[in-house]
C-alpha positions in Angstrom: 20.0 -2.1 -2.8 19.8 -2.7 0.9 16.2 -2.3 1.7 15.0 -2.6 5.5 11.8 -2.3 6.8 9.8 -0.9 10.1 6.9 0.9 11.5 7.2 4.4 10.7 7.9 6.7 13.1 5.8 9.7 14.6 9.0 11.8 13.2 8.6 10.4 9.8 5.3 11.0 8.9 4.6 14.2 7.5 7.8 12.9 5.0 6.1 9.8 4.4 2.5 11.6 3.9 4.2 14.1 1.0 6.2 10.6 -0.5 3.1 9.0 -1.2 1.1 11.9 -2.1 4.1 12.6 -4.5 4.2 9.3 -6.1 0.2 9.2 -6.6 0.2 12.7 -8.4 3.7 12.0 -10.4 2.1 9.0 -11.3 -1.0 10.4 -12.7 -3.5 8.4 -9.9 -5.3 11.1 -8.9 -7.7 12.3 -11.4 -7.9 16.0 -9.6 -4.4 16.4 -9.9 -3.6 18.8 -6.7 -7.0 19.3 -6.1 -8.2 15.8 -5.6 -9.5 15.4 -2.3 -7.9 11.9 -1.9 -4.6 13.6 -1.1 -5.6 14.3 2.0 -5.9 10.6 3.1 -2.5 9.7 1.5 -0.9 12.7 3.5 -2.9 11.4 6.8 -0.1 9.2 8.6 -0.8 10.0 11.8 -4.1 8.7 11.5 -3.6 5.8 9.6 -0.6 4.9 12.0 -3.4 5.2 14.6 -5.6 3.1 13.2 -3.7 0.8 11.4 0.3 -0.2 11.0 2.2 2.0 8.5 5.2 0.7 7.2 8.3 2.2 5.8 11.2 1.2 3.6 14.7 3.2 4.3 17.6 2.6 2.6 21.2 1.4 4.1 21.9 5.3 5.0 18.7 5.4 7.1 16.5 7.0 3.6 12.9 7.0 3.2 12.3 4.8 -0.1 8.5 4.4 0.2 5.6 3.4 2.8 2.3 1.0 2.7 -0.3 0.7 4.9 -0.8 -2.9 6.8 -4.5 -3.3 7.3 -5.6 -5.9 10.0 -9.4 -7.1 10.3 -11.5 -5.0 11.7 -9.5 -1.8 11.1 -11.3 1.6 9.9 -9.1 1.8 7.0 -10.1 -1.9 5.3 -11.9 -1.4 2.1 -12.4 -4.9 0.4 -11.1 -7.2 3.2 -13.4 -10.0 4.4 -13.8 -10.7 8.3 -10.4 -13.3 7.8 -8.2 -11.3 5.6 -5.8 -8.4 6.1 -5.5 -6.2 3.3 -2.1 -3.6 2.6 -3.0 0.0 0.9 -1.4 3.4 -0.4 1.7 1.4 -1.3 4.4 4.3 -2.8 7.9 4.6 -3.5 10.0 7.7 -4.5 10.4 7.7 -7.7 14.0 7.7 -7.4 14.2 4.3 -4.9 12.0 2.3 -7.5 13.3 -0.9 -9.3 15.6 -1.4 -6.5 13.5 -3.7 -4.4 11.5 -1.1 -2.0 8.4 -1.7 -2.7 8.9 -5.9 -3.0 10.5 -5.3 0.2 7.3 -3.5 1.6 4.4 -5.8 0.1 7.2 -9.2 1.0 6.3 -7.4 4.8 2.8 -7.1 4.7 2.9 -10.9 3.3 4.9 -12.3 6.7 2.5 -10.2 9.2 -0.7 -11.5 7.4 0.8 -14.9 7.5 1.5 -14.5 11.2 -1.6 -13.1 12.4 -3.8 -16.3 13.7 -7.2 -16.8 11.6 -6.4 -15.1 8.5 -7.2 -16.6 5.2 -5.7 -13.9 2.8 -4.1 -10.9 2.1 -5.8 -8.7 -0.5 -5.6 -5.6 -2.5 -7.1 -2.8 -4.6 -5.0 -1.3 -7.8 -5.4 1.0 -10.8 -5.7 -0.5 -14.0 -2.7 2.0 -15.0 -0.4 0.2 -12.4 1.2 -2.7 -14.6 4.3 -2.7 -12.9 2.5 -2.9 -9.7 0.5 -5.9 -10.8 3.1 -8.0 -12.1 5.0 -7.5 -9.0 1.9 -8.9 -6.8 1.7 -11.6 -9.6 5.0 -12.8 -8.8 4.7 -13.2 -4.8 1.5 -14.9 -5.7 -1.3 -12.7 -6.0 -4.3 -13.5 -8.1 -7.2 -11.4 -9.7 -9.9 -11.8 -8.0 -12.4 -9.6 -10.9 -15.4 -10.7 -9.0 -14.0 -8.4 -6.4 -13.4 -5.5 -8.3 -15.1 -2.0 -7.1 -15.3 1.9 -7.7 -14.5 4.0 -4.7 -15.9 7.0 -7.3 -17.9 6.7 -10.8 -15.0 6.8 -12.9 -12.7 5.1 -10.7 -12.7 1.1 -11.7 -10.3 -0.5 -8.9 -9.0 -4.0 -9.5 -8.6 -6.3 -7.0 -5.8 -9.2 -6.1 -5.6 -12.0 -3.1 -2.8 -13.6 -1.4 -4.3 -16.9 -0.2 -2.5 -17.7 3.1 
């Protein structure tokens, strides 16, 4: 599949905020279902476009495949980076776009800008333990666990945690 990606568009986010809130509930993520308040922040693109860089993967026809969130230092939504790293979150595809290189494509992007940004020493991450796919991808691009690192955001909500050193 012909994957490109770019910084999503004011047009595109309320598609892009329902994507990834899709994908986190057809995925089982969210342990309130529809009521889990963490919906909110996945349908929030506007602000996290704001406050951070939210990119998109579109397919040769001009699609919406899937979306991440590129977090440099310093921004409101970092959660585990250090003062030298950049950190990527709320990585989704459709369910219908995945295994055909989308999200590769997206966390590949988030590689080159960390890797261009001066001072940074890594790129990191925080997954579910129910994302295998997922973790095998970052594996391959040359992620590692970092366990020390692991966190819960909530009391029943173990988050694992992976580093790209740069």
């Amino acid at each position: 599949m012909d994957v490109s990606i770019r910084q999503a568009r004011p047009a595109e986010f309320e598609e892009l905020g329902e994507l990834t809130a899709q994908a986190y509930l057809g995925d089982g993520l969210l342990d309130l279902g529809a009521d889990d308040p963490y919906l909110e922040q996945l349908r929030a693109v506007g602000r996290r476009a704001a406050e951070a860089e939210v990119l998109v993967a579109l397919d040769a026809d001009g699609r919406l495949l899937g979306g991440v969130t590129y977090v440099a230092p310093g921004s409101p939504w970092a959660d585990i980076a250090g003062e030298d790293e950049a950190e990527f979150r709320m990585l989704a595809v459709s369910p219908e776009a995945r295994g055909r290189g989308a999200g590769e494509a997206l966390v590949r992007a988030c590689v080159d800008r960390a890797r261009a940004a001066e001072g940074l020493s890594g790129l990191v991450l925080s997954t579910q333990r129910s994302m295998p796919g997922a973790h095998r991808l970052y594996r391959r691009l040359g992620f590692v666990r970092t366990p020390e690192r692991d966190w819960c955001p909530l009391p029943d909500l173990p988050l694992l945690t992976f580093r790209l050193e740069l």
